[in-house]
C-alpha positions as CSV (number, residue, x, y, z in Angstrom):
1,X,56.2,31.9,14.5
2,X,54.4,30.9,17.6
3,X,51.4,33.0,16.4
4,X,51.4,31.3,13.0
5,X,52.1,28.0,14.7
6,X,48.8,28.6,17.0
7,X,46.4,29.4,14.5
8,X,47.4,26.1,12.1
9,X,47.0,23.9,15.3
10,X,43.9,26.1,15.9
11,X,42.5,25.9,12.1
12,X,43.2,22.0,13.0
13,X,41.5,21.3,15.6
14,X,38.3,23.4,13.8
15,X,38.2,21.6,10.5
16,X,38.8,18.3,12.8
17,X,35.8,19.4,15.3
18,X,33.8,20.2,11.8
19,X,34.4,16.9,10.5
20,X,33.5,15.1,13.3
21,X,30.2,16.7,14.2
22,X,29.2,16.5,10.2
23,X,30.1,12.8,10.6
24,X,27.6,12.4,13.8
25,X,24.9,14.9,11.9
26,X,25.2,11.9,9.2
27,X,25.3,9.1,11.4
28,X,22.1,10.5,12.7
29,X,20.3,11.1,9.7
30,X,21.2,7.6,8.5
31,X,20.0,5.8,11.6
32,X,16.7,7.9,11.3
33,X,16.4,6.8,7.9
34,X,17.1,3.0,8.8
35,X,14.6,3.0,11.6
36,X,11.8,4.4,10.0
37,X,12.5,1.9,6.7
38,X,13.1,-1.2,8.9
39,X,9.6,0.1,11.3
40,X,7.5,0.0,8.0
41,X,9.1,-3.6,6.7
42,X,8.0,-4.8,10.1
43,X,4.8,-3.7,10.1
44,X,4.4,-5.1,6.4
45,X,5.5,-8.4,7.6
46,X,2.9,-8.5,10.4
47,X,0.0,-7.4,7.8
48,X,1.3,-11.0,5.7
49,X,1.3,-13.4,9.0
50,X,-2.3,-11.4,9.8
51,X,-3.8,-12.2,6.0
52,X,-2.2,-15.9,6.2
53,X,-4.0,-16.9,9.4
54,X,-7.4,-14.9,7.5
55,X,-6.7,-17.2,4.6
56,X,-6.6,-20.4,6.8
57,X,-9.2,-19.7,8.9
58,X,-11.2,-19.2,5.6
59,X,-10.4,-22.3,4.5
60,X,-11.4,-23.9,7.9
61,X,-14.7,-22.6,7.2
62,X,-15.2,-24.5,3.5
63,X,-13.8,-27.4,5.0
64,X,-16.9,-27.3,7.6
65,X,-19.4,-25.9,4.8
66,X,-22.4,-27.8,4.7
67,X,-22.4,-26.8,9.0
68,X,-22.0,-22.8,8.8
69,X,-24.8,-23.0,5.6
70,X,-27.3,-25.0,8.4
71,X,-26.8,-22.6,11.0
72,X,-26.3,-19.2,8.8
73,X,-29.1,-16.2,9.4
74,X,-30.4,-16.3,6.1
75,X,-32.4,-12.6,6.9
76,X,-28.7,-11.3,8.6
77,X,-28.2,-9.5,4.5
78,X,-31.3,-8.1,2.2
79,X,-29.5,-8.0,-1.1
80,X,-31.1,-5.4,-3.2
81,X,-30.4,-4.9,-7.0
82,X,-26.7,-5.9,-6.7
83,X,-26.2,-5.2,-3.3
84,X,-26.9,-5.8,0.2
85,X,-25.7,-3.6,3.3
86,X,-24.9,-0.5,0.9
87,X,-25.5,2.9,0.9
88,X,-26.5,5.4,4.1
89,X,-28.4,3.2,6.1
90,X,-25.7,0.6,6.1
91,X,-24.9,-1.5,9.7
92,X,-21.1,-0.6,10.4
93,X,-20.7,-3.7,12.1
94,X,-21.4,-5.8,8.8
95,X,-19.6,-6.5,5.6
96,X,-20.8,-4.8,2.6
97,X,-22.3,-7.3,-0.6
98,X,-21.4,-6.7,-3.7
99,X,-22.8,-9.3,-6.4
100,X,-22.5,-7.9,-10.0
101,X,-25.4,-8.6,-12.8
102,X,-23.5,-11.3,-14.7
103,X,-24.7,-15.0,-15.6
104,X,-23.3,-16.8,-12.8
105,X,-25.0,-19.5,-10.2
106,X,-26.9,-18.0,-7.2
107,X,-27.1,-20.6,-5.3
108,X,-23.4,-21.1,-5.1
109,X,-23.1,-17.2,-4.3
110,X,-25.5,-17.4,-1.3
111,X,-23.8,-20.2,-0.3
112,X,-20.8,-18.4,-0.3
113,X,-22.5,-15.5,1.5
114,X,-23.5,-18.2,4.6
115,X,-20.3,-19.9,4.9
116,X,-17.8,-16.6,5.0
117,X,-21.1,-14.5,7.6
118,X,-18.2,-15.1,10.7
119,X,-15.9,-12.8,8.3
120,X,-17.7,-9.8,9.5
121,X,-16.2,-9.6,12.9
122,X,-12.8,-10.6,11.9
123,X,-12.8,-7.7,9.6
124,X,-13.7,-5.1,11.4
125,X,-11.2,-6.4,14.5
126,X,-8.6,-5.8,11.7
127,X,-9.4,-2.4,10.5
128,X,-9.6,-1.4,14.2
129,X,-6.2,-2.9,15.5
130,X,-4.5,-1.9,11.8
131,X,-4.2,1.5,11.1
132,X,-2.9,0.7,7.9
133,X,-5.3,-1.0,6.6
134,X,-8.3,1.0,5.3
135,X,-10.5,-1.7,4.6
136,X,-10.7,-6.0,4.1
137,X,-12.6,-8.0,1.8
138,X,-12.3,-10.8,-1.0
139,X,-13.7,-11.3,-4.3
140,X,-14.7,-14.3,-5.6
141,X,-14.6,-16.2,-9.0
142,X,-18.2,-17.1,-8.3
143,X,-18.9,-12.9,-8.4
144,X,-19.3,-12.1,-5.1
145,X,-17.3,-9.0,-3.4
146,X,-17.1,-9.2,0.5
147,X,-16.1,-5.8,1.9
148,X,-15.2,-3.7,5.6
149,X,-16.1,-1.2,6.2
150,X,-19.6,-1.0,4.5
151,X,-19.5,1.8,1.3
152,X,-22.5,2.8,-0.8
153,X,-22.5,0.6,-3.6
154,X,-24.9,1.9,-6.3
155,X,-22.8,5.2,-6.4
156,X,-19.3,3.9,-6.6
157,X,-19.3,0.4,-8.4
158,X,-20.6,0.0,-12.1
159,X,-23.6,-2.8,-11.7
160,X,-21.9,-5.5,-14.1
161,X,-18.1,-5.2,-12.4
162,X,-16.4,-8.6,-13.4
163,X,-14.7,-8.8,-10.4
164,X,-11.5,-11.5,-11.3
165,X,-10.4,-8.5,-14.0
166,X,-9.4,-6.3,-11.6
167,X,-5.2,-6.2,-10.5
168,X,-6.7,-7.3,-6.4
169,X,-8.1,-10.6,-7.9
170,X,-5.9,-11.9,-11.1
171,X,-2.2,-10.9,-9.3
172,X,-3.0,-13.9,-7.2
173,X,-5.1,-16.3,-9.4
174,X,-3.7,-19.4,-10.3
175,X,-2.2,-18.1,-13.6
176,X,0.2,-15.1,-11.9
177,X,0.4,-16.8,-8.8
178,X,0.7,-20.4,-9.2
179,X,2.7,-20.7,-5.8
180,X,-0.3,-20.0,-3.8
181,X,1.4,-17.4,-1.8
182,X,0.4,-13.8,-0.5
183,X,0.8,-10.9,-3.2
184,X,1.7,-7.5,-2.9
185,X,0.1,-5.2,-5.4
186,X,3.1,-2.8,-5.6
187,X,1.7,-0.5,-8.5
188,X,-0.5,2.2,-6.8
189,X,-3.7,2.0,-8.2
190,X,-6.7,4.0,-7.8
191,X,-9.7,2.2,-5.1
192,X,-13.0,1.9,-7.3
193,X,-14.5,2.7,-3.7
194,X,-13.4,6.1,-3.5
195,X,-10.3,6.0,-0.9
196,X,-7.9,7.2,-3.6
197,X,-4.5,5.8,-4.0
198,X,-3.5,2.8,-2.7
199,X,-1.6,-0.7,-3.0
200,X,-3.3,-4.2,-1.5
201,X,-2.3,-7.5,0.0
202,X,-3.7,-10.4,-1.3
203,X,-3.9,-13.9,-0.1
204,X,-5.7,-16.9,-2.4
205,X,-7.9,-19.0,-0.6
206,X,-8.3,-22.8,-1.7
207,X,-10.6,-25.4,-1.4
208,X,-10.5,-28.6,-2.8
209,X,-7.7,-27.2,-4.9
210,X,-10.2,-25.2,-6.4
211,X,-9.5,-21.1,-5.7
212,X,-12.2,-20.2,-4.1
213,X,-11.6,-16.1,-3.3
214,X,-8.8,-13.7,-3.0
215,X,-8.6,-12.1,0.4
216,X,-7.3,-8.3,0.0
217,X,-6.1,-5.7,2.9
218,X,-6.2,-2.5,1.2
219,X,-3.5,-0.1,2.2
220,X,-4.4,4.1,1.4
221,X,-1.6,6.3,0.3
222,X,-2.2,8.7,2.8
223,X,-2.3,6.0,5.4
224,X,1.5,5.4,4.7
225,X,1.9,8.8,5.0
226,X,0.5,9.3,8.6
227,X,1.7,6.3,9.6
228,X,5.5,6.9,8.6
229,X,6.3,10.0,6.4
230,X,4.8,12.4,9.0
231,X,5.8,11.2,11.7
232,X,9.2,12.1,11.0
233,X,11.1,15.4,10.9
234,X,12.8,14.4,7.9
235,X,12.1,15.3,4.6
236,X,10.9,12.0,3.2
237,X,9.9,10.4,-0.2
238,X,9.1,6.9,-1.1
239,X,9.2,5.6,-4.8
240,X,9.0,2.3,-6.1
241,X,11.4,0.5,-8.4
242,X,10.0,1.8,-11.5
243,X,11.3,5.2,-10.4
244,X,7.3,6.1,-9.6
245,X,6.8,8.2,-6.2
246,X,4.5,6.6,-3.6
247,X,4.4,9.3,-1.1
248,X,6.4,12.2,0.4
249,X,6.5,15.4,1.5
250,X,5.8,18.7,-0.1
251,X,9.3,19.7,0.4
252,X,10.2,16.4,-1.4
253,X,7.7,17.1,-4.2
254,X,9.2,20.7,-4.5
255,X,12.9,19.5,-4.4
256,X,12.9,17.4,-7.1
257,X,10.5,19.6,-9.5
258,X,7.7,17.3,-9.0
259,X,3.9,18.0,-9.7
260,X,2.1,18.1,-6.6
261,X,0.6,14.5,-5.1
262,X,-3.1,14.6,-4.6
263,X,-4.7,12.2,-3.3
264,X,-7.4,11.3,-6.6
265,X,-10.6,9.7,-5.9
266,X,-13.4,9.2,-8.9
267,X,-16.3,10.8,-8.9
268,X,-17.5,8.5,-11.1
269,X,-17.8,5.1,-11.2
270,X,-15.0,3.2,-12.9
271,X,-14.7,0.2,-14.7
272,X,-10.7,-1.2,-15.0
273,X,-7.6,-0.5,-13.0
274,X,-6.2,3.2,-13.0
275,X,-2.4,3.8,-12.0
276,X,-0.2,6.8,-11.2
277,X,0.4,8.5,-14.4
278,X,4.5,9.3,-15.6
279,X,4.7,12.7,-14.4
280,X,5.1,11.5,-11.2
281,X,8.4,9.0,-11.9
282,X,11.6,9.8,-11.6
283,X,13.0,8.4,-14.6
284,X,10.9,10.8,-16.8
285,X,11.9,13.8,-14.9
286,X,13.0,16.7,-17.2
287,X,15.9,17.3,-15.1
288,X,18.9,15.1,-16.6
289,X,20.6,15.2,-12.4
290,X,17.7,13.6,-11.3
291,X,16.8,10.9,-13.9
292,X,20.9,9.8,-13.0
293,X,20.1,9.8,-9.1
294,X,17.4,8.1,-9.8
295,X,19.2,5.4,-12.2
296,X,21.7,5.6,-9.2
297,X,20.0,4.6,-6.5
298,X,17.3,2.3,-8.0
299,X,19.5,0.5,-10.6
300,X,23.3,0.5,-9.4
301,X,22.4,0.4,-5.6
302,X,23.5,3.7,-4.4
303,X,22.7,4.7,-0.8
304,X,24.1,8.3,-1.4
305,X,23.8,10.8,-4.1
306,X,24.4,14.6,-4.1
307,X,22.7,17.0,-6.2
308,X,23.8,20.6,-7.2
309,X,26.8,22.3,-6.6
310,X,28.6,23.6,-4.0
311,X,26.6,26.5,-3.6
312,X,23.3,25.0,-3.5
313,X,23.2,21.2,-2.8
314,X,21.0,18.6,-1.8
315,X,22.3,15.5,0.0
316,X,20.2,12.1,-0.9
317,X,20.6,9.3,1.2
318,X,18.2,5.8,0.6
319,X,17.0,2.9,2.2
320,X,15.8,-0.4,0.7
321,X,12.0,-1.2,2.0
322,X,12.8,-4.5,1.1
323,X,9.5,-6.3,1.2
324,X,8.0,-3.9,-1.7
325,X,11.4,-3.1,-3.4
326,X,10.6,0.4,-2.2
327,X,13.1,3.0,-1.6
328,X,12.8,5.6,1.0
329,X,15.1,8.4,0.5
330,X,16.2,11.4,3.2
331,X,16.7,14.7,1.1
332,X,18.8,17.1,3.1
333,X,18.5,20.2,1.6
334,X,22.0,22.6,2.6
């Protein structure tokens, strides 16, 4: 009896020891997960204040045309063909010019070229302090593409571009954005500049009431995944809330049956926007468990879901991004 009577109150104190460090292995692995979503919603935040003060200090510079067009460097960019500061021999402290063969008004496009010349430093300071950002620049109604760092423009861009049909001008136009208010490009979308996969910022810029340019920080893929997902021990991935992944891990990738993520750039030119094809969303994943974690998690608002059995299971925990309507979800694989 006393033997019998010891090993329950030993068997008890086990499972209760058990318990208890499963419930701090969980704690942990949800104030991991918490930290690293809430560290990237931060840092998103600061990239909108950043592209506000870029939008008003744009529009400083309109209100005090005429004066930046009287003192510009009028030999400070060569355009030639459709360019000016492209290719090879580019100056990596300037802006590339983009100005696309369509009938517009040249006059108002070099004028435009004077008045936004103080740009150039601003930019770069941006890219260098932002390691998120890959590159700044705005495109203008009047056909004119702004752009940090310089890229080689007669390989990359078609030479008749209309620039307001592309998602990083119209998503903030008057039309989609009558507010006036900085944008996030959530689809990912492939840069017709070659940096691959990415999603941008945008900011309108007025003057006069008139829209004058759209100011865009462009934000890589595989910057979000050295700046967050591998920085972290965890097995990450990040979709959006169609269900589409953004970025993870291999491990993630494998886990869920996904194809692998590659990092696409063109090798050609392109001429309209390109997104993330369906093989890599949730929702149309051939396995029937993980179309219903995704419905889970991304439509009722689950923060936990386990898939398998109890042989061979995978715990799923997620966390809101909330400034994207991201989710970034913890696969522990037991």
């Amino acid at each position: 009896m006393k033997i019998s009577g010891f090993i329950v109150l030993f068997s008890v104190v086990v499972v209760c020891s058990c318990n208890r460090t499963d419930s701090i292995e969980s704690s942990q692995h949800w104030l991991e997960l918490e930290a690293m979503a809430s560290l990237m919603d931060y840092d998103l935040k600061e990239l909108e204040d950043e592209i506000i003060n870029l939008g008003k200090f744009t529009e400083e510079l309109f209100e005090h045309k005429e004066e930046w067009i009287s003192k510009a460097d009028k030999s400070k960019y060569l355009i030639k063909g459709v360019a000016a500061n492209a290719g090879s021999g580019a100056d990596s402290s300037l802006s590339t010019l983009y100005i696309p063969e369509l009938e517009q008004d040249l006059d108002m496009v070099m004028e435009m070229i004077y008045v936004t010349n103080p740009l150039d430093s601003i930019f770069k300071d941006i890219v260098r302090k932002r390691s998120v950002v890959s590159q700044v620049y705005f495109n203008s109604s009047a056909q004119l593409n702004r752009l940090y760092p310089p890229y080689d423009v007669y390989n990359m861009l078609e030479p008749d571009l209309d620039l307001t049909s592309f998602n990083f001008y119209y998503e903030a136009d008057e039309a989609h954005n009558p507010s006036k208010s900085t944008v996030w490009v959530k689809d990912i979308y492939v840069d017709p500049v070659g940096r691959g996969w990415m999603i941008s910022l945008l900011q309108p810029v007025y003057h006069e009431n008139k829209l004058m340019m759209v100011m865009a920080f462009d934000i890589t893929i595989n910057n979000i995944v050295e700046s967050y997902i591998n920085k972290s021990n965890k097995i990450l991935l990040i979709v959006d809330a169609t269900g589409t992944v953004v970025a993870g891990k291999n491990k993630a990738i494998e886990a869920l049956s996904l194809p692998p993520l590659k990092n696409h750039t063109y090798t050609q030119t392109i001429t309209s926007d390109s997104y993330r094809v369906e093989d890599f969303n949730l929702f149309k994943s051939k396995s029937r468990e993980v179309r219903k974690m995704a419905s889970d998690i991304i439509l009722a608002g689950e923060k936990k879901y386990t898939l398998g059995d109890d042989v061979e299971k995978m715990i799923i925990r997620a966390k809101r991004i909330e400034r994207l309507n991201w989710f970034m979800l913890d696969l522990e694989l037991q």
